[in-house]
N, CA, C and O of each residue as an XYZ file, in Angstrom:
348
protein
N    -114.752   -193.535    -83.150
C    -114.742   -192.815    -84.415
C    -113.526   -191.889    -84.414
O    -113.351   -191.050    -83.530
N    -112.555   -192.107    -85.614
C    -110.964   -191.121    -85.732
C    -112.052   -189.596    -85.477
O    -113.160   -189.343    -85.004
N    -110.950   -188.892    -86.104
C    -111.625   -187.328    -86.024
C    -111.861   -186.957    -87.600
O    -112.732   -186.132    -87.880
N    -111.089   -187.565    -88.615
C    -111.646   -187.460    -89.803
C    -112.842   -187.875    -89.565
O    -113.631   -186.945    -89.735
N    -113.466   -189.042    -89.183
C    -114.743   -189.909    -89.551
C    -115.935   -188.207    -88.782
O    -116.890   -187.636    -89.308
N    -115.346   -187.992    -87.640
C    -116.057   -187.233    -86.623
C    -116.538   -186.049    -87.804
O    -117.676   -186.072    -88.273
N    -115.565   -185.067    -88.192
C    -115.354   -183.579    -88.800
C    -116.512   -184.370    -89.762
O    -117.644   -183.887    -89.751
N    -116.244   -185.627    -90.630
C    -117.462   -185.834    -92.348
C    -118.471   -185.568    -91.147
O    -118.926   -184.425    -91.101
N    -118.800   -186.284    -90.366
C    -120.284   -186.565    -89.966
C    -120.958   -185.287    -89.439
O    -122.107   -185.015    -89.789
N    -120.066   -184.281    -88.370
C    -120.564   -183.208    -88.035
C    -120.869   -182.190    -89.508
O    -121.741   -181.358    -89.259
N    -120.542   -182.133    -90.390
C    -120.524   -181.180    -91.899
C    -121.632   -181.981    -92.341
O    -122.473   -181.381    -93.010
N    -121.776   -182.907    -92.171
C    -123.698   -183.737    -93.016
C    -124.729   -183.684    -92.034
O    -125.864   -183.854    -92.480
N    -124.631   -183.512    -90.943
C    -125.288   -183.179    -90.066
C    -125.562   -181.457    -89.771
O    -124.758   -180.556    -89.529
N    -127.121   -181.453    -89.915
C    -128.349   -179.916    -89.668
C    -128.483   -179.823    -88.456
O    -128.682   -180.780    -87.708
N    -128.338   -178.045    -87.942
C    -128.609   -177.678    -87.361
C    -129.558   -176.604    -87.417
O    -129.699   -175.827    -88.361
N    -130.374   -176.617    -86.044
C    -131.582   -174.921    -85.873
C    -130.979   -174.194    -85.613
O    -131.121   -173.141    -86.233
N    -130.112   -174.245    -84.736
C    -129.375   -172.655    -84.651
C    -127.771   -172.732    -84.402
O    -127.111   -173.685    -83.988
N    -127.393   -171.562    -84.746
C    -125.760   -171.120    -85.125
C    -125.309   -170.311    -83.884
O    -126.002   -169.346    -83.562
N    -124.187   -170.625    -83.146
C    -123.291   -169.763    -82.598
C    -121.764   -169.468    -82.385
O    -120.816   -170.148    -81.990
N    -121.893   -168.394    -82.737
C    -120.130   -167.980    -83.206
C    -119.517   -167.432    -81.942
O    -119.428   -166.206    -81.870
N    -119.107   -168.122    -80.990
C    -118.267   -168.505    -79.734
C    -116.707   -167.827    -79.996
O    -115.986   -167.437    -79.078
N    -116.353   -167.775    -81.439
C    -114.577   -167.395    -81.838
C    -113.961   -166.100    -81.201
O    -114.349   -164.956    -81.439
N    -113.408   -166.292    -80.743
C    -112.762   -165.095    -80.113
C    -112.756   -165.343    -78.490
O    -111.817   -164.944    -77.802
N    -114.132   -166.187    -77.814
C    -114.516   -165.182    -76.829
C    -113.756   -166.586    -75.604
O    -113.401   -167.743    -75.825
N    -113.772   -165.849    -74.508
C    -112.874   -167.362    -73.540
C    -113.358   -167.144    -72.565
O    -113.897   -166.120    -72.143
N    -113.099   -168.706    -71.864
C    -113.530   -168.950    -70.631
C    -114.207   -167.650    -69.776
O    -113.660   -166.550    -69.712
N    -115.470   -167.974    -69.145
C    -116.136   -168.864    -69.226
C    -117.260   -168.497    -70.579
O    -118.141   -169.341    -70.749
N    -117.254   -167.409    -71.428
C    -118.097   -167.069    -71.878
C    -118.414   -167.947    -73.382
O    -119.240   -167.295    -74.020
N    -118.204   -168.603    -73.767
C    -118.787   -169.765    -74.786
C    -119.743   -170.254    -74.557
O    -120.792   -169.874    -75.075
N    -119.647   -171.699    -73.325
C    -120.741   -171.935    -72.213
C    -121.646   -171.173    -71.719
O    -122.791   -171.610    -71.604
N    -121.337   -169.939    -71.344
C    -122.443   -169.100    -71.002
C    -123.126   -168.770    -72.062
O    -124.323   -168.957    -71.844
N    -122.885   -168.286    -73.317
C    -123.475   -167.849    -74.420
C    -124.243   -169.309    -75.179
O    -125.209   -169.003    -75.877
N    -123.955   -170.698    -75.127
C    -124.625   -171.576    -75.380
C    -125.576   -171.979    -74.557
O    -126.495   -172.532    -75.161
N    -125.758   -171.895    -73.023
C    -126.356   -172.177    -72.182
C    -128.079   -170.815    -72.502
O    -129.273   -170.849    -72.800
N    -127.242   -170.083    -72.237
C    -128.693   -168.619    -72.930
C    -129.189   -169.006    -74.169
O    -130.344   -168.710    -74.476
N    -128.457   -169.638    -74.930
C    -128.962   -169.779    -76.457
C    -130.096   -171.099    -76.481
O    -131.257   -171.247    -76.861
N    -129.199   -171.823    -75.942
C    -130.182   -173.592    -76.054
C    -131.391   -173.438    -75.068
O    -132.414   -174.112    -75.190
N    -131.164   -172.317    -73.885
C    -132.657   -172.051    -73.207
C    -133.728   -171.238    -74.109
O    -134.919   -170.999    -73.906
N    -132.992   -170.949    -75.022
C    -134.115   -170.157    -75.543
C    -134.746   -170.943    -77.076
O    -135.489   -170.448    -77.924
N    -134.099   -172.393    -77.022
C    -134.504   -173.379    -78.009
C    -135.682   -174.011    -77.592
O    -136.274   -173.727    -76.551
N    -136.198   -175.294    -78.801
C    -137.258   -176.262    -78.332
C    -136.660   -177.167    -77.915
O    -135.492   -177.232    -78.301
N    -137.068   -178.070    -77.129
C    -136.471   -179.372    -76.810
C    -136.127   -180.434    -78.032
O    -136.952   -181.017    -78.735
N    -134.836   -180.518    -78.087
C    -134.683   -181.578    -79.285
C    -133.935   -180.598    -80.311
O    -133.148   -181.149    -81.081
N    -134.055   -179.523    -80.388
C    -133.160   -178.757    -81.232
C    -132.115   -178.829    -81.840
O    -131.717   -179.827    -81.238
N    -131.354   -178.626    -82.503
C    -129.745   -178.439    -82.240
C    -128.797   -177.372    -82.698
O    -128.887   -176.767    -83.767
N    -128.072   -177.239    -81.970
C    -127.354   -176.014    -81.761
C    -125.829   -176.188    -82.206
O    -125.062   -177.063    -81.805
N    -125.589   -175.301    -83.002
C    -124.236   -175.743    -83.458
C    -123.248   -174.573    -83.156
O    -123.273   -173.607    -83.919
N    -122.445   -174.581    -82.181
C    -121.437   -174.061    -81.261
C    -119.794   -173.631    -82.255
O    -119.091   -174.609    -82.508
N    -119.394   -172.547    -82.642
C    -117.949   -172.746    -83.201
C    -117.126   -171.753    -81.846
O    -117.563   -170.752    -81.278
N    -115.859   -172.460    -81.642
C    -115.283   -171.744    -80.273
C    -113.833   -172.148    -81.076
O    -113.644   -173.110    -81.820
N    -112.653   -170.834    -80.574
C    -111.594   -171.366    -80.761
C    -110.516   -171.051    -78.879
O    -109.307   -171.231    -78.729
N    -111.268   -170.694    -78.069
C    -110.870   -171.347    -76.911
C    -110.349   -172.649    -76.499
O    -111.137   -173.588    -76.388
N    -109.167   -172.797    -76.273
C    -108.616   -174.037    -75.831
C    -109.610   -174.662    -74.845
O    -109.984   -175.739    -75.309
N    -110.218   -174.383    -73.587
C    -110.336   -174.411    -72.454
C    -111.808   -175.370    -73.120
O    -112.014   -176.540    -72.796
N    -112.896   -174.416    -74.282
C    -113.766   -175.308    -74.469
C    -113.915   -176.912    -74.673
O    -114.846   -177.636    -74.322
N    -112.710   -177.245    -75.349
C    -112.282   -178.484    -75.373
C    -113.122   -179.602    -74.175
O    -113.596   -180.707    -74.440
N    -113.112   -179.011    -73.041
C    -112.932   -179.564    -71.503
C    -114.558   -179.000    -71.388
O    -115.424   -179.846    -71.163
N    -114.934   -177.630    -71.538
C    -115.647   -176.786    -70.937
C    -116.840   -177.561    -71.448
O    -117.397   -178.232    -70.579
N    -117.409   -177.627    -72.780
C    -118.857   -177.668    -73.293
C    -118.908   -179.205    -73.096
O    -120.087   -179.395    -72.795
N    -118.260   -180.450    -73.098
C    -118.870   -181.560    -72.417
C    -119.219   -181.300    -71.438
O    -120.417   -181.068    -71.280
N    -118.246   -181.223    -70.283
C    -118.756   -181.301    -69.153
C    -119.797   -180.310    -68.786
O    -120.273   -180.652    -67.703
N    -120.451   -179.028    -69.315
C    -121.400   -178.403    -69.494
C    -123.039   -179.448    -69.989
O    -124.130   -179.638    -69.450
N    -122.250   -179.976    -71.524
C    -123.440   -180.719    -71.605
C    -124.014   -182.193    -70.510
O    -125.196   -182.430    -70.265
N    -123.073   -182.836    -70.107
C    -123.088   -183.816    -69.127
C    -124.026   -183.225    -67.960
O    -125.074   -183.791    -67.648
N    -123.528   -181.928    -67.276
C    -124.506   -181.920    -65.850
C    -125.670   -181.003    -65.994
O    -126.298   -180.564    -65.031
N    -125.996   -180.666    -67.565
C    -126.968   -179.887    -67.599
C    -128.157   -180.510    -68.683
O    -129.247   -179.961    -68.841
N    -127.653   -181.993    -69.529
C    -128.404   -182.965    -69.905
C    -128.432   -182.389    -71.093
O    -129.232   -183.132    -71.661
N    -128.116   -181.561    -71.906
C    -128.070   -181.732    -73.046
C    -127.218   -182.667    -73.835
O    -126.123   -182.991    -73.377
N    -127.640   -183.141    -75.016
C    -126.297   -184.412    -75.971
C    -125.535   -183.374    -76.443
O    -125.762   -182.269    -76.936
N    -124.707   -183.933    -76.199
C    -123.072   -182.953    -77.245
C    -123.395   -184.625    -78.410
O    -123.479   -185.786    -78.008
N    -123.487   -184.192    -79.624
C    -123.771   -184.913    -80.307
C    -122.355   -185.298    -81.262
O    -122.093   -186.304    -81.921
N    -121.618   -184.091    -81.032
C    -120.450   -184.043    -82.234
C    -119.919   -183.329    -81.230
O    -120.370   -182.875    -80.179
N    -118.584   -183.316    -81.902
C    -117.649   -182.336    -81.614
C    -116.375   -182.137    -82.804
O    -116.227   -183.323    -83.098
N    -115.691   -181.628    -83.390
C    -114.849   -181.859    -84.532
C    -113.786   -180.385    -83.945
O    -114.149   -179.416    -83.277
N    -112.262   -180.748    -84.564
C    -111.260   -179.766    -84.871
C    -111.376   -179.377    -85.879
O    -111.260   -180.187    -86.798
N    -111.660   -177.948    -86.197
C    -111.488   -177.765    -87.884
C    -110.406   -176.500    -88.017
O    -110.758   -175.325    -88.117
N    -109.246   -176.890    -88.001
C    -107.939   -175.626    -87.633
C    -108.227   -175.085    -86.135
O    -108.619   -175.792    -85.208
N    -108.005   -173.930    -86.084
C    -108.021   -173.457    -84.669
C    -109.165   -173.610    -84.326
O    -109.236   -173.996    -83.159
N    -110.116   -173.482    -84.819
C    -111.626   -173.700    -84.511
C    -112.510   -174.997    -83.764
O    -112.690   -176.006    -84.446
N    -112.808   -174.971    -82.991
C    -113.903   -176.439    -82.623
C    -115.135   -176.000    -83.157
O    -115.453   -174.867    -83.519
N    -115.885   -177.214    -83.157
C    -117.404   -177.262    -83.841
C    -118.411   -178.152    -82.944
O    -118.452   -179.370    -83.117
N    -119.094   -177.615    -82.135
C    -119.938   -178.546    -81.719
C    -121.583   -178.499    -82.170
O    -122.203   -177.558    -82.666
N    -122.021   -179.761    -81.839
C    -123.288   -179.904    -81.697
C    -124.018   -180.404    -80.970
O    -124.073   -181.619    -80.782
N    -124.748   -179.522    -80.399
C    -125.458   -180.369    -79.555
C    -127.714   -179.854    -79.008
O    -128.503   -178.911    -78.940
N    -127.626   -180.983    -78.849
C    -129.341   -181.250    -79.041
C    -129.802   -180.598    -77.568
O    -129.584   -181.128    -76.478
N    -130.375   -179.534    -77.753
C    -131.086   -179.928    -76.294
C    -131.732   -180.421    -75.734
O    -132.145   -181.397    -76.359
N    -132.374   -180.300    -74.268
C    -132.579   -181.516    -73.695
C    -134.109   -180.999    -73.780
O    -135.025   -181.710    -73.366
């Protein structure tokens, strides 16, 4: 999927909860999503905005060894957008 196709699908796609990550860097995005999605239901989803370069790298491999889906991910200007379900 290009990243146009990615950005439509993440914007039609609902989320349970919001976190505004902008500003803050390594490692604290991840940390602030990791506290947030523990304090979700299983199956949730959590929608992440970070404009840290580093997240790029950081919140997959976060979601990979800690089993949550990164469901999306999109560039929207300096900003990233993720989503992801917990586990």
């Amino acid at each position: 999927m290009d990243t146009a196709c990615r950005f439509a699908y993440h914007h039609r796609m609902e989320w349970d909860h919001d976190l505004d990550a902008i500003g803050l860097l390594c490692p604290l995005p991840v940390l602030k999503a990791r506290k947030r999605l523990l304090a979700m239901q299983p199956g949730q989803v959590l929608r992440m905005q970070a404009d840290d370069p580093a997240a790029v790298v950081d919140v997959p491999h976060f979601c990979a060894e800690s089993g949550h889906e990164l469901i999306s991910s999109a560039q929207d200007g300096p900003v990233q957008n993720y989503l992801i379900r917990r586990k």
